[in-house]
C-alpha positions as CSV (number, residue, x, y, z in Angstrom):
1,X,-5.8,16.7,-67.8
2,X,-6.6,20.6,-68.4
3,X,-10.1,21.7,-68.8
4,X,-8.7,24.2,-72.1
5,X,-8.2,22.1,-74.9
6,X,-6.6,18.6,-73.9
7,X,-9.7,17.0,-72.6
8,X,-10.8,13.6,-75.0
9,X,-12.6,14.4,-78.2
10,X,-16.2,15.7,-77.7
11,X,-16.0,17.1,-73.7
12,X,-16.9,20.1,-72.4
13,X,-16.0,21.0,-68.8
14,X,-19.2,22.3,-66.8
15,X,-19.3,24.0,-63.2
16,X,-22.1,21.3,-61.3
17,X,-22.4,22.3,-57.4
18,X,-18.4,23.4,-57.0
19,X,-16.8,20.5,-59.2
20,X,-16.5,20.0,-63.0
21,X,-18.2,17.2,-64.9
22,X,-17.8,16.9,-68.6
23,X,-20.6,16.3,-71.2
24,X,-18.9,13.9,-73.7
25,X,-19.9,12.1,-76.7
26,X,-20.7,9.2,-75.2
27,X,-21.8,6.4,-78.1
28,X,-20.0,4.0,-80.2
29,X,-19.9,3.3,-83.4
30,X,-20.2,-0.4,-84.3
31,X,-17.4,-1.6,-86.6
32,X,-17.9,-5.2,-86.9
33,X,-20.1,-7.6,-85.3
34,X,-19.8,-11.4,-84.7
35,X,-21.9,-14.1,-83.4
36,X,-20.1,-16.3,-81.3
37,X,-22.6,-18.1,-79.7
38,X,-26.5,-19.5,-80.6
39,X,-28.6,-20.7,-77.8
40,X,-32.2,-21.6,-77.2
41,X,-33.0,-18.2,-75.8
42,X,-29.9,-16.2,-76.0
43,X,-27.2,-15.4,-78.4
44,X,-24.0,-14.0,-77.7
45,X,-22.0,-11.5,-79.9
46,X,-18.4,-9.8,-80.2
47,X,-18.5,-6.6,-81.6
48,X,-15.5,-4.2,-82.4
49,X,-16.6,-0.8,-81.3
50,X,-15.0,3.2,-82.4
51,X,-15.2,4.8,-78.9
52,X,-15.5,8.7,-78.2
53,X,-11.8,9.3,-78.4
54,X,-11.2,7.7,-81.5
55,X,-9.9,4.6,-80.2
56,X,-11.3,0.7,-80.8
57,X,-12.2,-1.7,-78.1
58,X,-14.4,-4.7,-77.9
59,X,-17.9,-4.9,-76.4
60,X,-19.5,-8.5,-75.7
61,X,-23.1,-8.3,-74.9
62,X,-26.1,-11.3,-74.7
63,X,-28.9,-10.7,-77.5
64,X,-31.8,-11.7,-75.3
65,X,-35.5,-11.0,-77.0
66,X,-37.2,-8.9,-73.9
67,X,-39.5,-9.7,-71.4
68,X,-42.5,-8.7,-69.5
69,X,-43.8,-8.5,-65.7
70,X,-47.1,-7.6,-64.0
71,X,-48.2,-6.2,-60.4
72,X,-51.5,-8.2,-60.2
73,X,-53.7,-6.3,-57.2
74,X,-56.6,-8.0,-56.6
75,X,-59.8,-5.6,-54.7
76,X,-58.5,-6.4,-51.6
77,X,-55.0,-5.1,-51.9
78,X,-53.0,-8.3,-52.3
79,X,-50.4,-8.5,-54.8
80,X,-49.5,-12.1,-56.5
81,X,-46.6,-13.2,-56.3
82,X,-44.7,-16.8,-57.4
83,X,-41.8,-18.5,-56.2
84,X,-39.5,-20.0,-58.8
85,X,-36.4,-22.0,-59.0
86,X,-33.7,-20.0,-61.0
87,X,-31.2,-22.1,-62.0
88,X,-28.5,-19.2,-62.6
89,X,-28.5,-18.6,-58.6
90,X,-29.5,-22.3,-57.7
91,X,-32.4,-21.0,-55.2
92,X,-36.0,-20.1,-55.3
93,X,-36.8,-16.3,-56.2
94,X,-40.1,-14.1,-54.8
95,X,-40.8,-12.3,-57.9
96,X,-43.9,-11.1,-60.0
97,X,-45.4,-12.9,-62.7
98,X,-43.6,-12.9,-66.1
99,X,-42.6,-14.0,-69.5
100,X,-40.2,-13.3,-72.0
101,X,-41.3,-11.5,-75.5
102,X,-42.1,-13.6,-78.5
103,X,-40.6,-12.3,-81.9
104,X,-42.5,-9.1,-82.9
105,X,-45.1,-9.7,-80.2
106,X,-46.7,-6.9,-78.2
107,X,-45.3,-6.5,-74.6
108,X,-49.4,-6.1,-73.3
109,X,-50.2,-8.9,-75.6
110,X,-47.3,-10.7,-73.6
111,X,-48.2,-10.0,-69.9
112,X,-52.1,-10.5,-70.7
113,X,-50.3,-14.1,-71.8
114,X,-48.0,-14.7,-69.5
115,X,-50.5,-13.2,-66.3
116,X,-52.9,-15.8,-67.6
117,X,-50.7,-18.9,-67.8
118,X,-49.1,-18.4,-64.4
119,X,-51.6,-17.5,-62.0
120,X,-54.5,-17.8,-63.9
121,X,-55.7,-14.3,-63.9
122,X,-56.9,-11.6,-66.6
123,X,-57.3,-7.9,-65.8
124,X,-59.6,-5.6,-66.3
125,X,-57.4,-2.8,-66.0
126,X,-53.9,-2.6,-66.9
127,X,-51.7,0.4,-66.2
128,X,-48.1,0.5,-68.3
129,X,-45.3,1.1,-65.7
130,X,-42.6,1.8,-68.4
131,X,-39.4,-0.3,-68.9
132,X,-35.7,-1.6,-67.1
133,X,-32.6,-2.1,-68.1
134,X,-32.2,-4.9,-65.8
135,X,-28.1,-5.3,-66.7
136,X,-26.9,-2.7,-68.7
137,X,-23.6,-4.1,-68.7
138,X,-23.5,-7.2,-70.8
139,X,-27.5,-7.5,-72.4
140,X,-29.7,-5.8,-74.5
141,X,-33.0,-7.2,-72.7
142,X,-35.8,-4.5,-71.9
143,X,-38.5,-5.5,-69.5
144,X,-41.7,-4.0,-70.1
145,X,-43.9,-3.1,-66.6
146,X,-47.6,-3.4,-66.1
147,X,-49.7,-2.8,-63.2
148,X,-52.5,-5.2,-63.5
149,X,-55.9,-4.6,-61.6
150,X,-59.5,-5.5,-61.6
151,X,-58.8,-9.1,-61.8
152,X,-60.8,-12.2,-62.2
153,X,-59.8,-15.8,-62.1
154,X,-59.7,-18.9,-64.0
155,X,-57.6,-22.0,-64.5
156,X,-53.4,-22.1,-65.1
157,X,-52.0,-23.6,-67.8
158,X,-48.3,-23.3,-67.0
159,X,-46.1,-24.3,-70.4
160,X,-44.3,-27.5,-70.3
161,X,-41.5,-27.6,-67.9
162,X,-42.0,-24.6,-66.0
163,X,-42.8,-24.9,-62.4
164,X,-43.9,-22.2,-59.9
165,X,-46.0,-21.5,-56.8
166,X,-48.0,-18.5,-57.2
167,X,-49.3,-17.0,-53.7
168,X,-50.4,-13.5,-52.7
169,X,-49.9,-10.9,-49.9
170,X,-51.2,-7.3,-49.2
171,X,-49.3,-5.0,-51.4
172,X,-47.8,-3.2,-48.5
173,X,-46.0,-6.3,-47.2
174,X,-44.4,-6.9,-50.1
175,X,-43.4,-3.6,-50.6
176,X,-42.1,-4.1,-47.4
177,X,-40.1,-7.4,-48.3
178,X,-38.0,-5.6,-52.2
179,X,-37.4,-2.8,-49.3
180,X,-35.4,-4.5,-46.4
181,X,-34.2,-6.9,-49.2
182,X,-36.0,-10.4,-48.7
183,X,-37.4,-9.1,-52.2
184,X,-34.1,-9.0,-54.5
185,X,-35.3,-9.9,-57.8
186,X,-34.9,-6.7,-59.7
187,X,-37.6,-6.5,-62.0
188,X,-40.3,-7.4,-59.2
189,X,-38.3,-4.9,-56.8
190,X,-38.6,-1.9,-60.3
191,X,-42.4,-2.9,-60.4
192,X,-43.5,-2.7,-57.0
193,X,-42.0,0.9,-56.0
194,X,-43.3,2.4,-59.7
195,X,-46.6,0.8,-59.4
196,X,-46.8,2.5,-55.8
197,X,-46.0,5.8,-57.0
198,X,-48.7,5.3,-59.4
199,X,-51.5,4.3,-56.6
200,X,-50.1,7.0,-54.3
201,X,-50.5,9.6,-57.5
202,X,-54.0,8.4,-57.7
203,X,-55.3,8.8,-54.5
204,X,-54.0,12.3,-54.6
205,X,-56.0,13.4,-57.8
206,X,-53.0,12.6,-60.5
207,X,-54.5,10.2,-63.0
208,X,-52.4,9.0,-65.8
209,X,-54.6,7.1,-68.2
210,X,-54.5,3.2,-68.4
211,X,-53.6,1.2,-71.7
């Protein structure tokens, strides 16, 4: 394909280091949209899509209604951590504590929830370590990221069904672990790295403030 005139609708050839890459009109206009499937927590939807060139394809994706997840560092530099069957992979995960959104709930409301049930903990401090995509590919679902500190303790009150064993260790191990990959969950993996950046930009003088 030349670069003067037959490229797809809507690119433009750029120079980038010695090679060309194209800055296209990447969205897609939705067409029609079905429901095909209704679960407890997810849907699932067909949708017939207009793509940059003109052409129609089909896009399936999972509705799911967001999540949340918390680094909770205690004074002494451990980070809390739970251990949880996931059924999807049939094995216990290492990850952070978390929750899924309510319907039009606030994702600090959410984590100050969810950090509470789980490991029985509120925060003093909380620090917003933006959002993931966690699988761009086939769901919508956004997971908002905290950085929990200043914590003090009280009972758990797990919801009915769920079962986890919360444990800590000192921040630097288990930045260690979502490193050399005995961490894999993503979200916990997202959370740890961002909320060291964010401890590292403190100690050198760059304070963002804390929500």
């Amino acid at each position: 394909m030349g670069v003067d005139g037959d490229m797809e609708r809507g690119s433009v050839a750029q120079k980038y280091r010695g090679r060309e890459v194209f800055d296209m009109e990447l969205g897609e206009k939705t067409l029609a949209s079905q429901q095909i499937f209704s679960g407890v927590l997810l849907k699932v939807y067909q949708d017939e899509v207009e793509l940059a060139s003109g052409r129609t394809s089909v896009r399936e994706f999972v509705h799911h209604p967001g999540g949340v997840a918390a680094v909770a560092l205690d004074g002494d530099g451990n980070v809390y951590l739970e251990r949880q069957y996931r059924y999807p992979y049939h094995k216990v995960v290492t990850e952070i504590p978390a929750g899924k959104l309510e319907a039009g709930e606030d994702p600090l409301d959410a984590i100050q929830r969810e950090l509470s049930e789980e490991i029985g903990a509120s925060a003093g401090r909380w620090d917003a370590l933006g959002h993931i995509m966690p699988s761009v590919g086939y769901t919508d679902e956004m997971l908002y990221l905290y950085l929990a500190r200043d914590l003090s303790f009280g009972h758990r009150h797990l919801d009915e069904g769920e079962f986890l064993e919360p444990f800590k260790l000192p921040f630097a191990e288990a930045l260690a672990m979502a490193e050399d990959g005995r961490i894999n969950d993503a979200k916990t993996v997202a959370a740890l790295f961002r909320a060291d950046r964010l401890i590292r930009a403190e100690a050198a003088g760059r304070t963002g403030p804390a929500v």
